[in-house]
Backbone as CSV, one residue per row, in Angstrom:
resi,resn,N_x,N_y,N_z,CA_x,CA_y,CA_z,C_x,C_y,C_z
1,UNK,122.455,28.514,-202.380,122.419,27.225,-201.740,121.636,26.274,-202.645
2,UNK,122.403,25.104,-202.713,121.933,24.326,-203.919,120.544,22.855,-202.818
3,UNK,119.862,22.655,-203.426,118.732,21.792,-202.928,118.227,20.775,-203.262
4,UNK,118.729,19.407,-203.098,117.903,17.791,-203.970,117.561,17.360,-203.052
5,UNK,116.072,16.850,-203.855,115.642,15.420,-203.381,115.539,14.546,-203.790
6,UNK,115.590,13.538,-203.125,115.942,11.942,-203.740,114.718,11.034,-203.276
7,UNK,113.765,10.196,-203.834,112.977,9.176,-203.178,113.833,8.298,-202.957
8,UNK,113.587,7.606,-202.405,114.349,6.369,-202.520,113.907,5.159,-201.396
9,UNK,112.611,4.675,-202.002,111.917,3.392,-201.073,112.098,2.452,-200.323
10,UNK,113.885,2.347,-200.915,114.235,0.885,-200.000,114.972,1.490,-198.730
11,UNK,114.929,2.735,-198.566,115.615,3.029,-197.184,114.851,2.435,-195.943
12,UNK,115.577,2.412,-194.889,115.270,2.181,-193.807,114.686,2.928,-192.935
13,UNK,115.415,4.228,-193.213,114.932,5.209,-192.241,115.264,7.090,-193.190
14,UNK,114.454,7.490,-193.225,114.795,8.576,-193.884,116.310,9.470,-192.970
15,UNK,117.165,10.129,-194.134,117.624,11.175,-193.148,118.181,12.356,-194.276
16,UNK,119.090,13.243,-193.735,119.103,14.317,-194.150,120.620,14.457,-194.015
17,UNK,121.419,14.682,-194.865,122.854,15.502,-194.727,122.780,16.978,-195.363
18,UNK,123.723,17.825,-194.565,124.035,18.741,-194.755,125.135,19.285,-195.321
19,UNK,125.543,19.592,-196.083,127.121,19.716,-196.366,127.097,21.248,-196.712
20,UNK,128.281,21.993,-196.113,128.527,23.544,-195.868,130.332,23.735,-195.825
21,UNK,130.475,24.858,-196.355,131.831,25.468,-196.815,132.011,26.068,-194.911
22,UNK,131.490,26.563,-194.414,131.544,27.464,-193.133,130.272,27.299,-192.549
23,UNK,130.266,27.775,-191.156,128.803,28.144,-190.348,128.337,29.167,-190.509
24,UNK,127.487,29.426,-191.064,126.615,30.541,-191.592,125.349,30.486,-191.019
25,UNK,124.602,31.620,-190.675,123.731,32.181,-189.961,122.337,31.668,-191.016
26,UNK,122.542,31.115,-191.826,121.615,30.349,-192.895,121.661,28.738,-191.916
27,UNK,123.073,28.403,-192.220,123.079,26.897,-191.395,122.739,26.715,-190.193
28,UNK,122.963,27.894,-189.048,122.415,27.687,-188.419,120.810,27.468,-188.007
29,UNK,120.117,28.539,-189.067,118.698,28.266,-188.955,118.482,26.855,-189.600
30,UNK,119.089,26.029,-190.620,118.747,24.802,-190.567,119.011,23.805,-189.665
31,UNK,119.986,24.214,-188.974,120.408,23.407,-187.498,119.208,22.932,-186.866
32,UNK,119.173,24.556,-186.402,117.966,24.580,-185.523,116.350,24.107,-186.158
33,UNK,116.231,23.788,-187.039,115.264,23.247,-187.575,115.246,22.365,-187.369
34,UNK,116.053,21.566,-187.712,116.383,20.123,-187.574,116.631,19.476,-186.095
35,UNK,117.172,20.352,-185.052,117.355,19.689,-183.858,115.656,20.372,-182.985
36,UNK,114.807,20.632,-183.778,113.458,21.172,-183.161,112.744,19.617,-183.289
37,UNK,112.972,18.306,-184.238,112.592,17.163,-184.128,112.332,16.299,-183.064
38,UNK,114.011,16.700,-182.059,113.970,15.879,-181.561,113.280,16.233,-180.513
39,UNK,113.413,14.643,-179.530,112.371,15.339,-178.097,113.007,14.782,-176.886
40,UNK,112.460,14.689,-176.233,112.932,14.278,-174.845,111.842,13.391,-174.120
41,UNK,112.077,12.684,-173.201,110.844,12.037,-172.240,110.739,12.620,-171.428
42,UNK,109.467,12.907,-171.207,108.885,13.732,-169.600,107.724,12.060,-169.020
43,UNK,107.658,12.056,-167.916,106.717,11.708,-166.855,105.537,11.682,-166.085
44,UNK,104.275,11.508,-166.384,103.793,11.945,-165.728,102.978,10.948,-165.285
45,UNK,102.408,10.871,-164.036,101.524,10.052,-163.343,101.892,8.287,-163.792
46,UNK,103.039,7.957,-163.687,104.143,6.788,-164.222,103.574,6.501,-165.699
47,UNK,103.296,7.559,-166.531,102.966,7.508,-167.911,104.326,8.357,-168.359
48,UNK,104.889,7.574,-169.434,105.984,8.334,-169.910,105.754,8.968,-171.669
49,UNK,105.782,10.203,-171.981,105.522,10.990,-172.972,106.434,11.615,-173.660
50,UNK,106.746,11.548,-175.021,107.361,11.770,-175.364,107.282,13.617,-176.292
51,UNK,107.909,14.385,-175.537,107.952,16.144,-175.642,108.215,16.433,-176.659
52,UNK,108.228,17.325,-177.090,108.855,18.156,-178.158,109.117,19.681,-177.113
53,UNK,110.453,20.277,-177.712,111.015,21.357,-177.110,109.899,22.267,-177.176
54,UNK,109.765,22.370,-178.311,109.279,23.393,-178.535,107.802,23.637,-178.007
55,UNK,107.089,22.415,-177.317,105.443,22.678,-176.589,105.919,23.014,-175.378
56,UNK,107.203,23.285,-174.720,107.666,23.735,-172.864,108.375,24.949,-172.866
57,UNK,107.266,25.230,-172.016,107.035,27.338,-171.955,108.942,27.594,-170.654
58,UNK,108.864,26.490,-169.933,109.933,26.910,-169.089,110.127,25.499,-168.299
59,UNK,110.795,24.859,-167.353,111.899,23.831,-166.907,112.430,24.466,-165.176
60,UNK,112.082,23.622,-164.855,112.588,24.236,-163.271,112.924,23.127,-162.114
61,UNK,113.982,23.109,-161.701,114.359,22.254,-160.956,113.850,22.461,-159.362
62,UNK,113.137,21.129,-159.403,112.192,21.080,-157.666,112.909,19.804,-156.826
63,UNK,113.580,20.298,-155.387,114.112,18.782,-155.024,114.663,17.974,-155.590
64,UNK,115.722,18.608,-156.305,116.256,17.896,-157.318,116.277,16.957,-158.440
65,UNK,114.779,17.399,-158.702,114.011,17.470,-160.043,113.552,18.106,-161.113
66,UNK,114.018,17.275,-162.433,113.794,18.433,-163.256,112.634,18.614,-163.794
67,UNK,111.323,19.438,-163.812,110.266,19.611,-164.583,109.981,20.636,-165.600
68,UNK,109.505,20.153,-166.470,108.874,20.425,-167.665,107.803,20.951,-167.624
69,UNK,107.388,22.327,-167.975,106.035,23.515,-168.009,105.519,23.680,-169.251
70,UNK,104.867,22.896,-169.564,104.014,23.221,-170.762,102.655,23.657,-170.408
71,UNK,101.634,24.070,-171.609,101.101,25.549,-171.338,99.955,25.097,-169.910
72,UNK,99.557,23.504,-170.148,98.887,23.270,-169.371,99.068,21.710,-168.572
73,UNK,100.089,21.065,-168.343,100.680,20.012,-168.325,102.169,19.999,-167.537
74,UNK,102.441,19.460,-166.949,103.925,19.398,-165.715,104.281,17.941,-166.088
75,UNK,105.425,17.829,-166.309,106.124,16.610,-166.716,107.427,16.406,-166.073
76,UNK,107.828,14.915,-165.626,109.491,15.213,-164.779,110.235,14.773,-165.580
77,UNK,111.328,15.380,-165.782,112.049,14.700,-166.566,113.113,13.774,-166.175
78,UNK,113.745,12.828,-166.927,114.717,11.910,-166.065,116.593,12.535,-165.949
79,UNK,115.996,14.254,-167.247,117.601,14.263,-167.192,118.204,15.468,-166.343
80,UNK,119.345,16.396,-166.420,119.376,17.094,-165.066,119.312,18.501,-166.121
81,UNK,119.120,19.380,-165.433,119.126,21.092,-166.260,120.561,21.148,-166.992
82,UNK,121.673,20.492,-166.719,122.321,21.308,-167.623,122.732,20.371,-168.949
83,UNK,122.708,19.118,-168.937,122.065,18.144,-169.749,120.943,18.673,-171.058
84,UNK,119.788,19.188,-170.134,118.986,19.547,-171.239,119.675,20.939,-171.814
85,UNK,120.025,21.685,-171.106,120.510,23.106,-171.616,121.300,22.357,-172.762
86,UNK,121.843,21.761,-172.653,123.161,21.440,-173.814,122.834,21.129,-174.974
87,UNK,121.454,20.040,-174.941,120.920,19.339,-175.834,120.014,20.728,-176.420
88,UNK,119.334,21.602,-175.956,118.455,22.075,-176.819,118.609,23.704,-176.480
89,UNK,119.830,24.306,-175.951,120.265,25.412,-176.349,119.418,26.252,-177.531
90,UNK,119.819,25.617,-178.525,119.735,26.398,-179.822,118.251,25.975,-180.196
91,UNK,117.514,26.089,-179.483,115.944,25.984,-179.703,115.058,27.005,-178.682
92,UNK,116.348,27.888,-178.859,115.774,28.837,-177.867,115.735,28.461,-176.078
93,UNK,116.361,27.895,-175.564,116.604,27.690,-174.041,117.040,28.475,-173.460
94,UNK,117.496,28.981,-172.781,118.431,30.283,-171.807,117.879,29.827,-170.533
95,UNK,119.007,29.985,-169.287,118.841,30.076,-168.205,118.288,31.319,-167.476
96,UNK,117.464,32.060,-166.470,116.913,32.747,-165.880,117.145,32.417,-164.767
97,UNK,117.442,31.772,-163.989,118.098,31.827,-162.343,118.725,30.472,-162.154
98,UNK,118.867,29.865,-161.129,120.148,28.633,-160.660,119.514,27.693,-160.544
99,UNK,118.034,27.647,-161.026,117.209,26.334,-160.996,116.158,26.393,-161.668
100,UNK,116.125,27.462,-163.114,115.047,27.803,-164.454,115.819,28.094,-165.339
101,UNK,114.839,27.337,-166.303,115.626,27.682,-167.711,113.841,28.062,-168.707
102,UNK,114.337,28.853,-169.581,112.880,29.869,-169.991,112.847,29.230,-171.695
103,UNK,112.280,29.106,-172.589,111.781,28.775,-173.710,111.541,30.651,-174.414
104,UNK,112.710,30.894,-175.097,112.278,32.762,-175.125,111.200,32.352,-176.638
105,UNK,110.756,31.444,-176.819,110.054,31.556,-177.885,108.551,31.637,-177.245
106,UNK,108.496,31.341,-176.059,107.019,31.524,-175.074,107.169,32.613,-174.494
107,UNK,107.965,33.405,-174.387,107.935,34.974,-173.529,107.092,35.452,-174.810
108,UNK,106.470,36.165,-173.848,105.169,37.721,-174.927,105.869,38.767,-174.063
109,UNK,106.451,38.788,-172.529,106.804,40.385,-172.912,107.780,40.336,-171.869
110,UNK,109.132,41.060,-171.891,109.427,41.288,-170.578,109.449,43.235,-170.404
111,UNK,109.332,43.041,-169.048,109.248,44.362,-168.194,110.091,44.377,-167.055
112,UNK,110.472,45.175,-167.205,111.709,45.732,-165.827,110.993,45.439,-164.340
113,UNK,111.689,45.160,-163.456,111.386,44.651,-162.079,112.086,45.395,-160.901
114,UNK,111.632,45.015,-159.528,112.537,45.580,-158.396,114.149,44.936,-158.774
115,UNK,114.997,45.621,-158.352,116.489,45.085,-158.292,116.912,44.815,-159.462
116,UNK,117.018,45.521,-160.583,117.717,45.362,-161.419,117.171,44.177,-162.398
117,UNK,115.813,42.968,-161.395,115.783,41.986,-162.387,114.337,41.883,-163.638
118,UNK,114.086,41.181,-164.397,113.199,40.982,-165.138,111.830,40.467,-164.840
119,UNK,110.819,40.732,-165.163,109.850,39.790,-165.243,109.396,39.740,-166.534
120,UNK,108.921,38.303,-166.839,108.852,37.589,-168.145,107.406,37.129,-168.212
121,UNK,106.362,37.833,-169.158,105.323,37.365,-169.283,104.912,35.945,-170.199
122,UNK,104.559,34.645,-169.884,104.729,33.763,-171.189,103.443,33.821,-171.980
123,UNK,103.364,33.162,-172.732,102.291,33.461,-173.658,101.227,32.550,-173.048
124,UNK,100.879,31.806,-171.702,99.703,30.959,-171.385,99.801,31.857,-169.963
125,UNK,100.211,33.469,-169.917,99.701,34.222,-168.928,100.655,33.847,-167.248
126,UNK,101.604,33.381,-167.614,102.227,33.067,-166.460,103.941,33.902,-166.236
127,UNK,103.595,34.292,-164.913,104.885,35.044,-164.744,106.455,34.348,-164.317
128,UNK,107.500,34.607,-165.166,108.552,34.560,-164.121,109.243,35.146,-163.988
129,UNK,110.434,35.846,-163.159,111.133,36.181,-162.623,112.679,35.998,-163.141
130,UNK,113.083,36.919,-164.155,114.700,36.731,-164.091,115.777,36.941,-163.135
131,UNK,116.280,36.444,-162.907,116.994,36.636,-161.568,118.225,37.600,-162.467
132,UNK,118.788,38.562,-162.102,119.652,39.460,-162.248,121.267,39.041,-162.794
133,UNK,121.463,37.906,-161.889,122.965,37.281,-162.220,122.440,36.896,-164.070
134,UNK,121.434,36.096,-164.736,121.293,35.871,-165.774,121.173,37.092,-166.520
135,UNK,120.689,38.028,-166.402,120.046,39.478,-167.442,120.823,38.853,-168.323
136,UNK,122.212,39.170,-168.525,123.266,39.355,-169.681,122.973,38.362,-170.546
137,UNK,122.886,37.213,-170.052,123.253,35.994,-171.067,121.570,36.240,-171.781
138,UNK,120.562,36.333,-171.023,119.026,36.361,-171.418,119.304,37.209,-172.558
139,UNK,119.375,38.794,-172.143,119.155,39.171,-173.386,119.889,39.423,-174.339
140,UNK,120.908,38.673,-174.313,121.969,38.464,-175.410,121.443,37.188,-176.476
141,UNK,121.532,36.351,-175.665,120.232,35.102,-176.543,119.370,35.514,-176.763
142,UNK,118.218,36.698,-176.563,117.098,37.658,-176.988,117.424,37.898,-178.321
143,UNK,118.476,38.450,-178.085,118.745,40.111,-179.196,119.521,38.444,-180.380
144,UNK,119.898,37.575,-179.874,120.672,36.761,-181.250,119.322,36.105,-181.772
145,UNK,118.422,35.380,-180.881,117.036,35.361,-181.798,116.345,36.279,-182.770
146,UNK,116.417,37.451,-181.852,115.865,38.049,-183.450,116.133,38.674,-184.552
147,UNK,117.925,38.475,-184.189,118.435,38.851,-185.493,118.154,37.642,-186.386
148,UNK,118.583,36.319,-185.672,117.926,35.357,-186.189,116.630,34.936,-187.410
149,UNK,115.848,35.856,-186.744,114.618,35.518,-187.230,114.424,36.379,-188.359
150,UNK,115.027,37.889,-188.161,114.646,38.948,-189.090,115.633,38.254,-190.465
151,UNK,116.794,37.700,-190.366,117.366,37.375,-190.959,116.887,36.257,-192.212
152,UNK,115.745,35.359,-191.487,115.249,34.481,-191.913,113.910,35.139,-192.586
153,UNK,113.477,36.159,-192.852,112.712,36.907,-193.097,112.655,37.610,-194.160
């Protein structure tokens, strides 16, 4: 893979192209690099903040609201769960039941549960609950992260 950089002062706004023969498990880790920039607005106390994916441990829809769990901080967001699923999928998102979506880059451990389902330890000590209908897709997005990662390794 070939690599330039260019200064170039009179731009307006920096950016980045990519150009690729196929999708390769290389491009994708630059994907995902690159869509780890962006962020989203969360809410809080009519202060509006601007997130990064990657500081929200998990997302859970309350009263038909969507909030944002970071390690120590609750934020609402203005958009709906499957909206965000779409937008930041590939930053590690996965769904865990019909109104959570989990950040598997904040799980530290999961352990087997009553009924077939999961529990998910995150890394700021907080539990949740995979609901069973998800297992498959969870640890299929599990097991593609860390081929992911070993890959990148």
């Amino acid at each position: 893979m070939k690599i330039q950089y260019y200064k170039e002062p009179a731009l307006k706004e920096d950016y980045v192209d990519v150009h690729f023969r196929e999708e390769t498990e290389k491009i994708g880790i630059i994907r995902e690099f690159f869509s780890s920039f962006a962020g989203i607005m969360g809410k809080k106390e009519n202060v509006i903040y601007k997130l990064h994916p990657s500081s929200i441990y998990y997302l859970e829809v309350v009263d038909r609201k969507l909030f944002a769990y970071q390690e120590k901080e609750v934020y609402q967001l203005e958009c709906s769960m499957r909206h965000f699923l779409d937008s930041f999928a590939e930053n590690g998102f996965v769904q865990i039941g019909k109104s959570m979506i989990v950040n598997l880059y904040k799980v530290q451990q999961v352990k087997a549960d009553l009924n077939m389902r999961l529990k998910l330890l995150m890394d700021n000590g907080e539990i949740l609950i995979l609901n069973r209908t998800y297992k498959k897709s969870f640890l299929s997005a599990l097991a593609h992260m860390q081929e992911v990662h070993y890959e990148a390794h």
